[in-house]
VEXVO-991518 format. One record per atom (N, C-alpha, C): z, y, x. Coordinates in steps of 0.001 Angstrom, whole numbers, plus 500000, padded with zeros to 6 digits. Layout:
BEGIN
ZYX
...
***
This chain:
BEGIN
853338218835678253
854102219986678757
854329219821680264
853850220829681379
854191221139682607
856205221244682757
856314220305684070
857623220294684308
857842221730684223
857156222398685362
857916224081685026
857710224994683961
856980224236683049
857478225437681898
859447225086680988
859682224186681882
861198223662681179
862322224331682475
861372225245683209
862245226530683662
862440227617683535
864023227612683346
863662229344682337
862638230179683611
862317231256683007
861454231908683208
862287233121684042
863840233092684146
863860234547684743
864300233820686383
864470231875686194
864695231762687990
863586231957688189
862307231058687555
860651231281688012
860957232912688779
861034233291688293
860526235320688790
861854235489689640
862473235082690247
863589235608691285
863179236023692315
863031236935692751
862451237819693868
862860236539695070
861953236255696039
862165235613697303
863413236572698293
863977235366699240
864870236307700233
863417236448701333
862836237521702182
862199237371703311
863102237734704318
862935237323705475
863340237447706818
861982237741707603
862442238600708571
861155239159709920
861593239614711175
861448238362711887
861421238561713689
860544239491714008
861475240124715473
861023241263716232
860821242158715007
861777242609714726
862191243399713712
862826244586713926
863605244656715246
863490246274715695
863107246852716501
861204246451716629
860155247746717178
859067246884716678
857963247974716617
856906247848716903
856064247169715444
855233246238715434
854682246192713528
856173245407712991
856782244451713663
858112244284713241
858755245193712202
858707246201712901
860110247466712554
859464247843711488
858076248289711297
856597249073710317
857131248159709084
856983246774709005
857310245881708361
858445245708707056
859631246002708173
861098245990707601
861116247394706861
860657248295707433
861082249433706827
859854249328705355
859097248548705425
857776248998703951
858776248015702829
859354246738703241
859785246047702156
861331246092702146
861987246692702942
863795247070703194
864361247351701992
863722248192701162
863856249076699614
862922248087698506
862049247365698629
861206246651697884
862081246031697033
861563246500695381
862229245355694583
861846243682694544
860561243556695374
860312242721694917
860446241059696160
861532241480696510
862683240723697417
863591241111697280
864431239837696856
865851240071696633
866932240575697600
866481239991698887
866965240518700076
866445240234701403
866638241410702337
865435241082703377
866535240762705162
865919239994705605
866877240039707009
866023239812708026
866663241077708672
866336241629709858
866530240462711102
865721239941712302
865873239160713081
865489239573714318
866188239710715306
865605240474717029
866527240462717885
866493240673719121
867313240238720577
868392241672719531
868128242711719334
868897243847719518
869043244321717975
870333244636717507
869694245578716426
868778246693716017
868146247096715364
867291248148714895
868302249242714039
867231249931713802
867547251021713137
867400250899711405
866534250086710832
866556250254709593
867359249982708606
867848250515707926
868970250163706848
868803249515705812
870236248953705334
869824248283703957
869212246699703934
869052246523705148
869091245318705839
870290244096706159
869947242869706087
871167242283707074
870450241907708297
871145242217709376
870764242245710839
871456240654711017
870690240030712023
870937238577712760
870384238693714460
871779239240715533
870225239787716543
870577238096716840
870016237417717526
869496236448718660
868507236296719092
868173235417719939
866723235649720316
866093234290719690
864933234492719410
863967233638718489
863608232309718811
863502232320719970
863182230955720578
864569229951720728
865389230401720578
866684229667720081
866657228686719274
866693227375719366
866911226310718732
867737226499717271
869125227212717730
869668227780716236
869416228691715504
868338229212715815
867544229582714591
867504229021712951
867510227984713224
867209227024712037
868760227104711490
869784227650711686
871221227854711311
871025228761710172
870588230148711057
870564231497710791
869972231781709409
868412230802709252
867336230863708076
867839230343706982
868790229757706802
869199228133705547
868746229382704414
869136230720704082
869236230987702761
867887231957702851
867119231484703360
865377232265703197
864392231176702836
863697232315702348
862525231449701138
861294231561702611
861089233118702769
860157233262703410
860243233920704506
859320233351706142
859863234235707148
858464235106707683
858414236173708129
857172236894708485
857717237091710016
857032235867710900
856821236497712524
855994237254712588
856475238283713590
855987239001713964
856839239418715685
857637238472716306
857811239032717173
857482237845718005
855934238882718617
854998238391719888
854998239609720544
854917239120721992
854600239938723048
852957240344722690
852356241531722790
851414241661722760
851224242642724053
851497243218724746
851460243928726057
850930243511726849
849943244630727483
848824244213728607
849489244495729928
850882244992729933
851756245010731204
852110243727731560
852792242474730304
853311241698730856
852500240485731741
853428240303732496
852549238784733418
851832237611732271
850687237473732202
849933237072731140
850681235241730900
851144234360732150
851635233270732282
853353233280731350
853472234247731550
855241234858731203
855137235101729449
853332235812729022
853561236012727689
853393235162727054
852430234308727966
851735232849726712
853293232036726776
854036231558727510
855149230945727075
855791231100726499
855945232891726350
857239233277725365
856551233407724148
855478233373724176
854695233642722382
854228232235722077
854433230946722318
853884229731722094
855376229005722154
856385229540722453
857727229013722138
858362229651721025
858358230903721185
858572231534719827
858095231241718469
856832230970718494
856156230344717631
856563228893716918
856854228120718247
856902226925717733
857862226547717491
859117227447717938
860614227583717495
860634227885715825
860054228775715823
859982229765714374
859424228780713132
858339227792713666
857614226949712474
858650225558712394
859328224860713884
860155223839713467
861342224238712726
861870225413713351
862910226246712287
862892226139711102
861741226765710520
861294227006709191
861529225505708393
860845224829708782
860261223207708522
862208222751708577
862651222584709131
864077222223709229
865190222827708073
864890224325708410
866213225232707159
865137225231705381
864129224296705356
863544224095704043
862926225636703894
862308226299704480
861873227656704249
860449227494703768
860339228035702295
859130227847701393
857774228199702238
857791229535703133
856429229926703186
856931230855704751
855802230661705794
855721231363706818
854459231835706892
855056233374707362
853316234343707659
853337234891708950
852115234511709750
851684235220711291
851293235858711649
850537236325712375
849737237662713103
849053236997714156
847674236249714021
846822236755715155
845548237552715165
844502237312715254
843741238297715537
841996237974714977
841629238774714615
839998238040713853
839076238096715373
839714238359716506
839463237705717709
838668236898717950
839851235707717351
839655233990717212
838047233119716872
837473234459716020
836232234291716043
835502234302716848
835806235049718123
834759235275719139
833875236824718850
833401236807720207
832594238158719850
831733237837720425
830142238011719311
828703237480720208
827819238094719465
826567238714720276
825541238871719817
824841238641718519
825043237143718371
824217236661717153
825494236558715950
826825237152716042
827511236945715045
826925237401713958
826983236820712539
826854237592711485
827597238648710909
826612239904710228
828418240685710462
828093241501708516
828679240728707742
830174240156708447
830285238845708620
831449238475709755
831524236863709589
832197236711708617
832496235306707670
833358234925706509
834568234406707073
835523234487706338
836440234140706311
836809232414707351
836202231376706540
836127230451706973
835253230124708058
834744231139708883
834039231010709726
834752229893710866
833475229054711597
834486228435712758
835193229909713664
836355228867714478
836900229531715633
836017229562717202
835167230643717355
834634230140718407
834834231238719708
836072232035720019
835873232555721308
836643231353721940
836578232059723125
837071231397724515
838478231499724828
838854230293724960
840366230275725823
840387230663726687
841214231696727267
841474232630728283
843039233067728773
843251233629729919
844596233580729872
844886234846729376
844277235748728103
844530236824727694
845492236826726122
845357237562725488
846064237438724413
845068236232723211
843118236486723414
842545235785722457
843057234472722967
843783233915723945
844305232772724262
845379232625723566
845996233197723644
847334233038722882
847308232713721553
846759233902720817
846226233619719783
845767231962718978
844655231960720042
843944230397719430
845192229199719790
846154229229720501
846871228492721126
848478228348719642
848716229516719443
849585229755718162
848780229378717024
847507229124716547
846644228965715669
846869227307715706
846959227340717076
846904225063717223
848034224715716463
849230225483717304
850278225153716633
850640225142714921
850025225776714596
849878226434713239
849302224970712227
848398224299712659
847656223670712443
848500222386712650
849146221856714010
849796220600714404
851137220727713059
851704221966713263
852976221768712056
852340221615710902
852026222020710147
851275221890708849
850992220200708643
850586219479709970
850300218185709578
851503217526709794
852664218031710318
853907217207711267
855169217650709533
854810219391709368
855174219491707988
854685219639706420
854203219001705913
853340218907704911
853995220003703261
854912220161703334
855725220897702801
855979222248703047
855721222541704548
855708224027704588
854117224960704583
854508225836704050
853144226720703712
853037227811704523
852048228115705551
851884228737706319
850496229417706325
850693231201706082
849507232193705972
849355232447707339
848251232929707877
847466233306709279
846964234642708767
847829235855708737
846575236890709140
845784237175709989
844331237572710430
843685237829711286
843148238871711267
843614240335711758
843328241234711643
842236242055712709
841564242557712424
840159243642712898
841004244000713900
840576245022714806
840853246142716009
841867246574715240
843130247005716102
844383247393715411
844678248279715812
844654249425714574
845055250899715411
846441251415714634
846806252174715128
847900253145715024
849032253318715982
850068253871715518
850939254407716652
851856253178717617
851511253774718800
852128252376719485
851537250976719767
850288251489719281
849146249773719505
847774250147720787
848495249724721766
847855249271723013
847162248438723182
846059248418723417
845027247419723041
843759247145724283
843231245878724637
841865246415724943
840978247291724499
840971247154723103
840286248105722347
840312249474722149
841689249612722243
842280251105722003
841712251645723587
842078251145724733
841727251489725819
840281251960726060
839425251237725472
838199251277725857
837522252622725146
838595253053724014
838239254704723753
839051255347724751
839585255081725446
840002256213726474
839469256454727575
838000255795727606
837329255783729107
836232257110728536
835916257530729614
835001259061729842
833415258356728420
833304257224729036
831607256655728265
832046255290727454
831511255149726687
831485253536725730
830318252771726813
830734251527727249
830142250730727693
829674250157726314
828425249764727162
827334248853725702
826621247965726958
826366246638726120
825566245653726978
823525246015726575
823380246262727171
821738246417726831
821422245274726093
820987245857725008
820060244786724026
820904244422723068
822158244966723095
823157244905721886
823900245698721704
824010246100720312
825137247068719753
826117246845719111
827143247272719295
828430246921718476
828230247467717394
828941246740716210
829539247340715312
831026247015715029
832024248144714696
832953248858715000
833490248451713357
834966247828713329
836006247682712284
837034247701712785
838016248319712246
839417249002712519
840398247762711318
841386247880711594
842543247587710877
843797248418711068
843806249756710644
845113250559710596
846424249603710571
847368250306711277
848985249384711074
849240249488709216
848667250121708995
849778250502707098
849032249418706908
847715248988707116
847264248077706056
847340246878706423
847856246645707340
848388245384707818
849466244821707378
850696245887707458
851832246082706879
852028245552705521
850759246610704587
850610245769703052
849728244317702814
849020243958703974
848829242773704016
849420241763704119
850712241876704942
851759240979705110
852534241240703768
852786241978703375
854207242305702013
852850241050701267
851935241081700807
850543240696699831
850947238884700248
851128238754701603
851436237495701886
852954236707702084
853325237627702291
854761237181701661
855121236720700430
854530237766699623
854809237191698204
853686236100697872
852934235712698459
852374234684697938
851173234688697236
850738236089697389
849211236678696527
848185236303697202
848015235817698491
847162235432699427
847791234017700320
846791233199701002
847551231717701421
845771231476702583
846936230262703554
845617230137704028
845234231149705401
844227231354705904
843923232178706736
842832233469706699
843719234555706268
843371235314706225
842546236739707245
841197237462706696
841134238169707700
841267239750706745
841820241115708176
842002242398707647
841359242584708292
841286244247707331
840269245379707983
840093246222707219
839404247347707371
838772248485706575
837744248171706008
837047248347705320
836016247606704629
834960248425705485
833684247320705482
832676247690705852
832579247816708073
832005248453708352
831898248835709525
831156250167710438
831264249974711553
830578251667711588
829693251455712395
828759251953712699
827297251385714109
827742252074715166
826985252090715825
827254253434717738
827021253903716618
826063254497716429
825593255879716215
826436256756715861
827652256151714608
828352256674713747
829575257244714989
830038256035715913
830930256056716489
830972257247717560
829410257422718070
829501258638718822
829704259382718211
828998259377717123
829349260840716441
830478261638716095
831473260838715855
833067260854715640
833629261006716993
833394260452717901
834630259979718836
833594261394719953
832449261865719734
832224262840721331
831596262012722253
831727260670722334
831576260431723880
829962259436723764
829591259353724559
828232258855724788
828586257272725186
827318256787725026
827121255455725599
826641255448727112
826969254175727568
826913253950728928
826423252374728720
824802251783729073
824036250415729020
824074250037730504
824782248975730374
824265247723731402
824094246537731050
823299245905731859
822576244503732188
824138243765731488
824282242403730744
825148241706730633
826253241353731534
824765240590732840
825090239709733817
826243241038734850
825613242312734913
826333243160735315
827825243239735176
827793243499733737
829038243866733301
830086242969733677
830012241656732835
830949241048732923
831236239875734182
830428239849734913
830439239486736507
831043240193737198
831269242138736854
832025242778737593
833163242803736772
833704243135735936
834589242690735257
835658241627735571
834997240681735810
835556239380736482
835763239537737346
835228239992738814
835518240089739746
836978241347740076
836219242428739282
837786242994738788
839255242316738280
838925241815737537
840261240733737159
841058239944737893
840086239194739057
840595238164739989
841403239075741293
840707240576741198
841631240997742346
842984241755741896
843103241748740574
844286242527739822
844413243925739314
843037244205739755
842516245831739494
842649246252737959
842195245362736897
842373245320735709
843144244199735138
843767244396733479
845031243363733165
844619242521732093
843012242522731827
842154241611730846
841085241008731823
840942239900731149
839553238592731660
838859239448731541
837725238830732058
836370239826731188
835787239271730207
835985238014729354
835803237885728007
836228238715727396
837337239908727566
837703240785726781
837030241121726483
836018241633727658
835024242875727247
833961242191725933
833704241123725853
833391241208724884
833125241637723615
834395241535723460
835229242341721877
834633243948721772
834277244678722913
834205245953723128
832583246199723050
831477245062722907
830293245253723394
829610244618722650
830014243252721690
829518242640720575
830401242428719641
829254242436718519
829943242814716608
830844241363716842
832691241755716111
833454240971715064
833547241060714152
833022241872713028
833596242308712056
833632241004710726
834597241019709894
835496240650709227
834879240999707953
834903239853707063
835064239974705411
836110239820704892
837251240499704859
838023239671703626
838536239610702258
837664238573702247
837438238110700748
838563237793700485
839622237180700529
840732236895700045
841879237425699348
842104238802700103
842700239741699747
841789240545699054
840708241020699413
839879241611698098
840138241348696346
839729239847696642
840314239064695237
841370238992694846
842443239427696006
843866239194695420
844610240662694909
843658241684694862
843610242595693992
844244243594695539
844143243527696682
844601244502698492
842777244850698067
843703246629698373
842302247477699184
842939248288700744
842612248563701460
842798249041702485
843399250276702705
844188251404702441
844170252566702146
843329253549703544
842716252959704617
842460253672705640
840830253231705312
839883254304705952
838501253918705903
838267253643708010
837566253074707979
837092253003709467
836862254351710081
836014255308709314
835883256226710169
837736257118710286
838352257139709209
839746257664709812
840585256962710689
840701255217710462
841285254684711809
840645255235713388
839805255139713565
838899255685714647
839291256757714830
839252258134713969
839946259118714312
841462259430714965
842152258670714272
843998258334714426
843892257609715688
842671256642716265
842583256262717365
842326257347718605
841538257749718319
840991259234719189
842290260264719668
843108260521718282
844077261531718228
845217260862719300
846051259559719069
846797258872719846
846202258327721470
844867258343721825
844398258361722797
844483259599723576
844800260980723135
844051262385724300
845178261890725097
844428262708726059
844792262548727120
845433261133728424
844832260791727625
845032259119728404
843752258516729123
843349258004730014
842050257660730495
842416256286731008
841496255609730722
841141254095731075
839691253832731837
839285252649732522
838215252242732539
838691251122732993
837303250071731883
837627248466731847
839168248098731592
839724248817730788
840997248915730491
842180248132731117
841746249493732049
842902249722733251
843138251132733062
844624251407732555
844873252692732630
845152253827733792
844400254377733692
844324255390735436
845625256571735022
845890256727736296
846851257801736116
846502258345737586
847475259436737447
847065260768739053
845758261078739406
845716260637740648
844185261259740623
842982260631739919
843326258977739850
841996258509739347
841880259234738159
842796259854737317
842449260377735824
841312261252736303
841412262157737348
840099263337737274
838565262539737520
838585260726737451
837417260522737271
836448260883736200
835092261694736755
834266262091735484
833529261186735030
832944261550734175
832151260967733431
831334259908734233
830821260432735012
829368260146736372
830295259076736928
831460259679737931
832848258832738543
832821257647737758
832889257688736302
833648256211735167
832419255753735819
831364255770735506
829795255122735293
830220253581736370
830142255119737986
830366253958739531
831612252551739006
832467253225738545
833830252735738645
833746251347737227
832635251584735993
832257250673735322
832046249383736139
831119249679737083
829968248644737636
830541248318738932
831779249156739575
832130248412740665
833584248875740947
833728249887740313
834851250430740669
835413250771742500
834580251207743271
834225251152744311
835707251335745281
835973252562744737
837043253107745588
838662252131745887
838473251775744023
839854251243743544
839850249343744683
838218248958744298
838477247601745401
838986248094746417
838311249192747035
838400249012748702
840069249288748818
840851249972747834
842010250246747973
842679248991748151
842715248000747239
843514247115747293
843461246295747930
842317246007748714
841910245184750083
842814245632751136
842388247014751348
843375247906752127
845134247090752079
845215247306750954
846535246891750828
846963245482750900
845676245147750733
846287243319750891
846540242999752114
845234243667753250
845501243501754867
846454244282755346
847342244986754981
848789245512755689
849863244750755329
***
């Protein structure tokens, strides 16, 4: 006879308490409000600098990186971070500290107040984006993009950590979602940006293929990992993927081919003068296949409720009227750059250097 079958059976089934940082905005808030009413947590608490809006909650504001944290958690089973800076406004030096302290606050926390199970958010990124990826990549694929001072940095950097606690705590259980291109309301993205430019940049001699991860299904990916139906490191998405072809066809806008060495040499050179608020490894992500299997949640009985071609759409719709190139968002006049205008402004962005030179010598 198994020790736990000499437990009754109705503690076995006691709904977990969850708790979820950065909890009032943003997939935080998406979060609290899908499992706030859920029977299947006994009770959920709210964690963030500020209170929120959702009810039915118990609110704890402080801020996360707080050492007493580990006070606050004693009566939680399970905690779902989710409050990372992900913003292409903030000073990129300013985000990696506050998202690699937060983090590592949140896992010694956990590990300290005895908290059964922690779930994350980074990005199927982590894989890298290349030419010869297989698509789809698996699950257990290695980690192979580049450390950068962008968010796929951050990412792989919270992933270390992820990895160092696990061996420092052997007792705590810690899920990794890694989710596809992330669309919906309020998700600012390289990606999202790069539909707001006049043309789709493409690297000659390679084509993307295109996977979305809507916010809802992320949302039910995390509730899926909270409770414990999935473990390990997980990747989301919409099933399947979409080619150009498909993508023009949906989104209106044409392709725009350059040379590699082109692209991301200017790119870079863009970056170093502050013109744009991504490396140019970003561009990567925008020009060669990531796409994602996941098998895990498949098996764990998660289907997606969004298809790729409707994320893409909901992407399109939350994009009008917004214009980017090399995702840098233009506003005033640069918005009336056309089509022809994006092309120059791809490959050198002519006007915008000479501006800021301008401005550096006064």
């Amino acid at each position: 006879m198994q020790s736990e079958d000499l437990v009754p059976t109705s503690k076995r089934l006691r709904p977990p308490v969850v708790a979820v940082t950065g909890a009032a905005s943003g997939l935080g808030r998406a979060f609290l409000a899908k499992v706030a009413s859920s029977a299947d947590f006994r009770r959920v608490v709210a964690i963030d600098e500020q209170r929120g809006d959702v009810p039915d909650v118990t609110w704890r504001v402080l801020d996360i990186r707080d050492p007493l944290l580990a006070n606050r958690i004693s009566d939680v089973d399970v905690l779902v971070h989710l409050g990372t800076d992900e913003s292409l406004d903030t000073d990129p030096a300013e985000r990696r500290r506050y998202n690699l302290r937060a983090a590592q606050t949140v896992l010694t926390a956990c590990a300290a107040a005895r908290v059964r199970r922690v779930v994350l958010v980074t990005s199927a990124m982590v894989y890298g984006a290349a030419a010869d990826n297989p698509v789809p990549l698996p699950e257990d694929a290695p980690v192979a993009a580049e450390p950068d001072t962008g968010l796929v940095g951050d990412h792989l950097e919270i992933e270390a950590l992820v990895r160092r606690s696990l061996r420092a705590h052997p007792g705590l259980e810690v899920t990794v979602l890694r989710p596809a291109a992330l669309v919906g309301p309020g998700v600012d993205t390289v990606i999202t940006r790069h539909f707001e430019a006049p043309r789709l940049l493409v690297v000659k001699g390679c084509l993307p293929r295109w996977q979305f991860c809507h916010v809802d299904d992320l949302v039910s990916a995390l509730e899926a990992a909270a409770l414990g139906r999935v473990g390990g490191v997980v990747a989301v998405g919409s099933e399947g993927w979409l080619e150009m072809e498909q993508v023009e066809e949906i989104s209106g806008l044409k392709r725009f081919e350059l040379p590699a060495g082109v692209t991301f040499g200017t790119a870079q050179r863009l970056h170093r003068l502050g013109i744009t608020p991504t490396a140019a490894t970003d561009l990567h992500y925008v020009v060669y296949p990531w796409v994602v299997d996941g098998v895990a949640l498949r098996e764990a009985g998660w289907k997606p409720a969004w298809t790729n071609e409707a994320a893409l759409r909901e992407l399109l719709e939350l994009s009008e009227g917004r214009h980017a190139v090399v995702g840098r968002r233009l506003s005033g006049k640069e918005a009336t750059i056309t089509a022809a205008g994006a092309t120059v402004a791809v490959i050198g962005t002519a006007a915008i250097v000479r501006a800021a030179r301008r401005k550096r010598r006064t």
